[in-house]
C-alpha positions, -999 to 999 in steps of 0.1 A, spaced: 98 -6 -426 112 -26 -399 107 -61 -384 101 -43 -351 79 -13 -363 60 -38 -385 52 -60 -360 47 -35 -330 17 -17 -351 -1 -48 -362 -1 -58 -327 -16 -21 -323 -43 -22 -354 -55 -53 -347 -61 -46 -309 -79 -15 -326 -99 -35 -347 -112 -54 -319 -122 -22 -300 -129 0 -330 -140 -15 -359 -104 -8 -379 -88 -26 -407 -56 -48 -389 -33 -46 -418 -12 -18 -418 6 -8 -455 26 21 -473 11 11 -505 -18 29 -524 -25 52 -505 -41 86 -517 -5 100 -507 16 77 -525 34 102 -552 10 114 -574 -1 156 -582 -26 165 -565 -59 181 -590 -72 218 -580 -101 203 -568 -84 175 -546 -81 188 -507 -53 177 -486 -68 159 -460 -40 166 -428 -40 156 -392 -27 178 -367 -9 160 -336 -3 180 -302 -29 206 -299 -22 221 -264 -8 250 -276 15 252 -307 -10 234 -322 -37 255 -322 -19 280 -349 -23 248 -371 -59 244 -366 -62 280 -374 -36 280 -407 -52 248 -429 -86 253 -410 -84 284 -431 -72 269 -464 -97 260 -486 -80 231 -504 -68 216 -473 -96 193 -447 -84 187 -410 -93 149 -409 -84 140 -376 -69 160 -345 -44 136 -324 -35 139 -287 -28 120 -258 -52 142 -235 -88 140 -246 -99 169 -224 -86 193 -255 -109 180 -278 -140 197 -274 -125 232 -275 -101 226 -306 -127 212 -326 -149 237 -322 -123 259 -335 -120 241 -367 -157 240 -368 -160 275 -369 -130 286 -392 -139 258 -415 -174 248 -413 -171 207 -404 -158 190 -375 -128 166 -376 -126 129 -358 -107 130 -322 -83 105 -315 -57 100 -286 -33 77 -309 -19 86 -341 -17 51 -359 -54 54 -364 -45 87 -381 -17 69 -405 -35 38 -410 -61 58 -424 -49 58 -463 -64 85 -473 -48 110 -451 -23 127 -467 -1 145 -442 2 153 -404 16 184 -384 36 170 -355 29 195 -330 40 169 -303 66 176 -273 99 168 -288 109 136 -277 76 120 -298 90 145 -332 113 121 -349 96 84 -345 63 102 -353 78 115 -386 93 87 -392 62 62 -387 44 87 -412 68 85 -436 69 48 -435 29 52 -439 32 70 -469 22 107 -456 41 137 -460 51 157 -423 54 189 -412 76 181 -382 81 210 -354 114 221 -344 137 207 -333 131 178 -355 145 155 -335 151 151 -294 189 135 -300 210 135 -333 206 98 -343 167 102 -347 170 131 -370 195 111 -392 169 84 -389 140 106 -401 161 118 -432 166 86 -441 131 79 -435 123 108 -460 147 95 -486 136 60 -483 101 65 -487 102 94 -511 86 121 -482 78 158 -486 90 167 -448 91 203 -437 109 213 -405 89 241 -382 114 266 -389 92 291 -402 115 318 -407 125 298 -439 91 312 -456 97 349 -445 107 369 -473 126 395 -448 143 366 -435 156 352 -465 166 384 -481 185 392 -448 201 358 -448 214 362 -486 225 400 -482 246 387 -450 260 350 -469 270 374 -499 293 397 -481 273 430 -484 276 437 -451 314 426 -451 327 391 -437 309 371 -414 326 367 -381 301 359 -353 264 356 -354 253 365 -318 217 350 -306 198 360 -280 165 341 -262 162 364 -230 127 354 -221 111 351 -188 110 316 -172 90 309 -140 98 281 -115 82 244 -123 78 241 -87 80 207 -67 48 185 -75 42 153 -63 35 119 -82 -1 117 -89 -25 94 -107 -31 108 -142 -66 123 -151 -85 97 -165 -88 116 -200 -52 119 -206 -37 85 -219 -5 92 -203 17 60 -210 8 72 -248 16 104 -239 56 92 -226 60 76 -256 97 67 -266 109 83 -230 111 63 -199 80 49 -180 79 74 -151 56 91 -128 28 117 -140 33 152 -127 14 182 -130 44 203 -136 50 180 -169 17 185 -189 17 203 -205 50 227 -219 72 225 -188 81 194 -202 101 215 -226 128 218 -196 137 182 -188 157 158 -208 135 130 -214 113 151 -235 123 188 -240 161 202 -251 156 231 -227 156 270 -239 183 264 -269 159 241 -286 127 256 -283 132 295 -288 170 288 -296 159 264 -328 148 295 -343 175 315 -337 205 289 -344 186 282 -376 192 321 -389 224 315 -378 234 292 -397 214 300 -427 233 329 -430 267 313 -430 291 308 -460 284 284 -479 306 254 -466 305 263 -430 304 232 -408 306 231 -367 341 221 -357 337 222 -319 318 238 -287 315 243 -256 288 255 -233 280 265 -200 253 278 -173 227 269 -148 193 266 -133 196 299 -110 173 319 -91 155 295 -81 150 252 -66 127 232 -87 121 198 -105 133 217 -143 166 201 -152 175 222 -180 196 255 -178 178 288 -174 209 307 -180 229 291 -211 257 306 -230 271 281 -260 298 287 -288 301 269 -317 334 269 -338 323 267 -377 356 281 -385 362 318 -402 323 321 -384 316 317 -346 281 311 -334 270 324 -298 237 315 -283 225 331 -250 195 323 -236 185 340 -202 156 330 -179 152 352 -152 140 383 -167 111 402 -170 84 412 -193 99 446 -200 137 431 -209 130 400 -240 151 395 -260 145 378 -291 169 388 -318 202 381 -334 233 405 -344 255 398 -370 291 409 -365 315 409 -394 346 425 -400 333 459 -413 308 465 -387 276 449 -372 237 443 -377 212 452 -349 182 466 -343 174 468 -377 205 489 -385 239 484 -399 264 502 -376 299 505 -399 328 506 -380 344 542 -368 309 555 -374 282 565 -348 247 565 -365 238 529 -383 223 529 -416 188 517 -412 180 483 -434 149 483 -449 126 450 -444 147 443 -415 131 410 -395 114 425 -366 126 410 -331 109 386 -309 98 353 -316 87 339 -351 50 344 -363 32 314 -360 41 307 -394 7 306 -420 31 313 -448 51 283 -436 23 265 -439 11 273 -472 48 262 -485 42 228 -470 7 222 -486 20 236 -519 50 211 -517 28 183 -508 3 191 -539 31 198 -571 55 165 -550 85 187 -554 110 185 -528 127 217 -539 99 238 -533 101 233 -497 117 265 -476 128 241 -449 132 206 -464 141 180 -430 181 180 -445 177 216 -432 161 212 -405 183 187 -390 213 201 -396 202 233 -378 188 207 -349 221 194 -346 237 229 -331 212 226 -305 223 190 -294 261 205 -301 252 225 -269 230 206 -248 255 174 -251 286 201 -242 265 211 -212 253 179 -196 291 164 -198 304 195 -179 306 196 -141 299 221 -115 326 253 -109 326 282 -92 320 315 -113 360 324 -106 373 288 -118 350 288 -152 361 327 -158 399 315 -156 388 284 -179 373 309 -207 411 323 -210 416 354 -228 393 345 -262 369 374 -259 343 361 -280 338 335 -245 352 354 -218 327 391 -227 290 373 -231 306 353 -201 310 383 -179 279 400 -190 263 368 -179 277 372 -146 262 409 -143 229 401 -153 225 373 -130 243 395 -97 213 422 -111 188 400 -103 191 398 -66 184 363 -68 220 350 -75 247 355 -49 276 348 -77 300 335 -44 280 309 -32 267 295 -67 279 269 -86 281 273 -125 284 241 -148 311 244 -168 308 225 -201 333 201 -221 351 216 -248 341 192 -276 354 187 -310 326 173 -341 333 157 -368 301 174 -392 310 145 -417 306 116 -396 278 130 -371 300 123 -345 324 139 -313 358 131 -319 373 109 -288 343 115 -269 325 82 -261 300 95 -236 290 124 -257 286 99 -288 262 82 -258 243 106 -257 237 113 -294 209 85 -289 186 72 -268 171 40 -248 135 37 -259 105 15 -248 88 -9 -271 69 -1 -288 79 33 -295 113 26 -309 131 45 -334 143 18 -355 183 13 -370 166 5 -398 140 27 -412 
């Protein structure tokens, strides 16, 4: 553990201990989770961290397991408490302890593991400070807000000899995975470009004012590792998801998902060379930052990765799926359409589209993994998970270094490659079909083309985009250099 972690959650217990009655000292060692099988009889006690909404499909999955106990749920905003208890209460017959900060969760050494349900910028140093407690993590996707905190957390894992599953629950589908391998081993011919799509209605944040907190919501908790700032309505709770302190915008919440598939389904070896991205917040003037129109490709080499994630569209026209295009034909709609023929071939236990179930057999993975201690046996071990994280930062860093351009100038930029320049101009006809877009008069941010070196974690000649791979953080939620 670090000098700085060490010290900064002493500091914490023993203010607790004042207030609360709680031991000061705060140790990895001996605790119930420290290593050993867990007996049949033994449940795994788990806290469950964010419960606004995400959160609540955890409450529901262990409240329903009967060798798992809910020991505390963890949230900044204390007004949620009464209603998600009483959900655990009535799946599982007992009421769990309520607490606004999770150290008293991890301090606690017989708690065994914790769902991090949080927003994203709290994912990594919350996984990390568990580890470092000696509790396994289930960790939401992405698993990290910027790629030097996932590195961290995997070397967090290592280090303290953590079961840590990644919230990429598509891992524990059995459609998915059969899909996945049937695409990797060539039935379906070679790979070329995996094409995702996150078309899902998003409404304006509006303009709010700064406003004093509610008194139940312990909001400095709640900003964490981000930058002290003013409380908003229109940030608590989700729409945080689209602004940079604490969300990745539409490519990492829907987009994890989808990028995850992706790359899941990739040759073995596959590794992102370069990207570039582009889009804009259209349709609409509000405090969100990040795009709600985003196109990003990502060179892996023989295999090209599109994501394309659309905000203004109604409930009638989601889209939620990927197609897989390789050289003899391509996969959609549960079909495989060969090449010079009409009528596709249906699949059978084709992946439905839309967005992931909320993941129960996900779940049981992780609680399995945390009882037999076997790192294998997880579906989505953190290594995974951040490797698939890190094609969502690809795009967001390729984005935010780009500058504005008319429609005309980026369509000239995109050249003649017509795996850019046709989702590009499909882009362009979706938005003018809107009626809220007038193309002419509306900038576009045009991203940098960046190269990655996959090895070193790192853009090639690209300081400010190495800048952005981390953070500044706020003691005492630092992610620490040393873990």
């Amino acid at each position: 553990m670090s000098r700085h972690n060490r010290y900064s959650r002493r500091s914490f217990l023993k203010r607790a201990a004042t207030t609360a009655g709680m031991g000061a000292a705060f140790t990895i060692a001996g605790t119930k989770a420290s290593g050993q099988v867990l007996g049949a009889n033994d449940r795994v006690r788990v806290a469950v961290a964010g419960v606004y909404g995400r959160g609540q499909s955890f409450l529901a999955g262990f409240g329903g397991m009967k060798d798992v106990e809910i020991a505390y749920i963890v949230d900044p905003d204390s007004r949620l408490f009464a209603s998600r208890s009483k959900t655990v209460t009535d799946k599982a017959g007992y009421t769990p302890a309520c607490i606004q900060d999770v150290r008293r969760a991890l301090d606690d050494k017989n708690l065994d593991a914790i769902a991090i349900v949080t927003p994203n910028h709290w994912h990594a140093l919350m996984a990390i400070w568990a580890c470092q407690a000696g509790k396994d993590a289930y960790v939401e996707k992405p698993c990290c807000h910027n790629l030097f905190e996932g590195r961290q957390l995997v070397e967090a894992a290592r280090k303290y000899d953590r079961l840590v599953q990644h919230g990429t629950q598509r891992r524990s589908d059995p459609k998915w995975i059969q899909l996945t391998n049937d695409i990797r081993s060539g039935k379906y011919g070679k790979l070329k470009l995996a094409h995702a799509f996150d078309c899902r209605e998003r409404l304006s944040d509006g303009i709010m004012k700064p406003q004093d907190p509610p008194g139940e919501l312990d909001f400095d908790l709640w900003l964490g590792p981000a930058s002290v700032q003013p409380f908003r309505t229109n940030l608590v709770h989700y729409r945080w998801h689209w602004q940079w302190d604490f969300g990745n915008g539409e490519i990492g919440n829907l987009g994890s998902h989808e990028l995850d598939v992706c790359r899941w389904a990739l040759p073995d070896g596959s590794l992102p060379r370069s990207v570039l991205s582009l889009g804009g917040r259209f349709g609409y003037t509000d405090q969100g930052q990040t795009p709600n129109n985003h196109l990003t490709w990502i060179d892996c080499g023989e295999v090209k990765l599109l994501h394309e994630a659309r905000g203004l569209v109604d409930k009638d026209h989601w889209k939620i799926c990927v197609e897989w295009h390789t050289d003899e034909g391509v996969l959609r709609d549960g079909k495989f359409f060969p090449k010079g023929q009409g009528d596709g071939i249906p699949i059978d236990n084709y992946p439905p589209p839309g967005a992931p179930e909320q993941g129960p057999p996900h779940m049981r993975n992780f609680i399995d993994a945390v009882r037999s201690r076997k790192r294998e046996a997880l579906t989505a071990e953190i290594l995974e998970g951040y490797r698939s994280a890190t094609l969502v930062h690809l795009g967001n860093t390729s984005y935010r270094l780009g500058g504005d351009v008319s429609f005309d100038e980026a369509t000239n930029a995109l050249g003649d490659d017509a795996i850019l320049r046709e989702p590009f101009e499909e882009m362009k006809r979706h938005l003018a079909a809107t009626g809220q877009v007038e193309l002419a008069n509306t900038p576009c941010r045009l991203g940098r083309r960046l190269t990655f070196d996959a090895a070193a974690e790192r853009f090639v000649d690209a300081a400010d985009a190495n800048d952005l791979n981390r953070r500044s953080y706020r003691d005492p939620f630092v992610v620490p250099d040393q873990v």
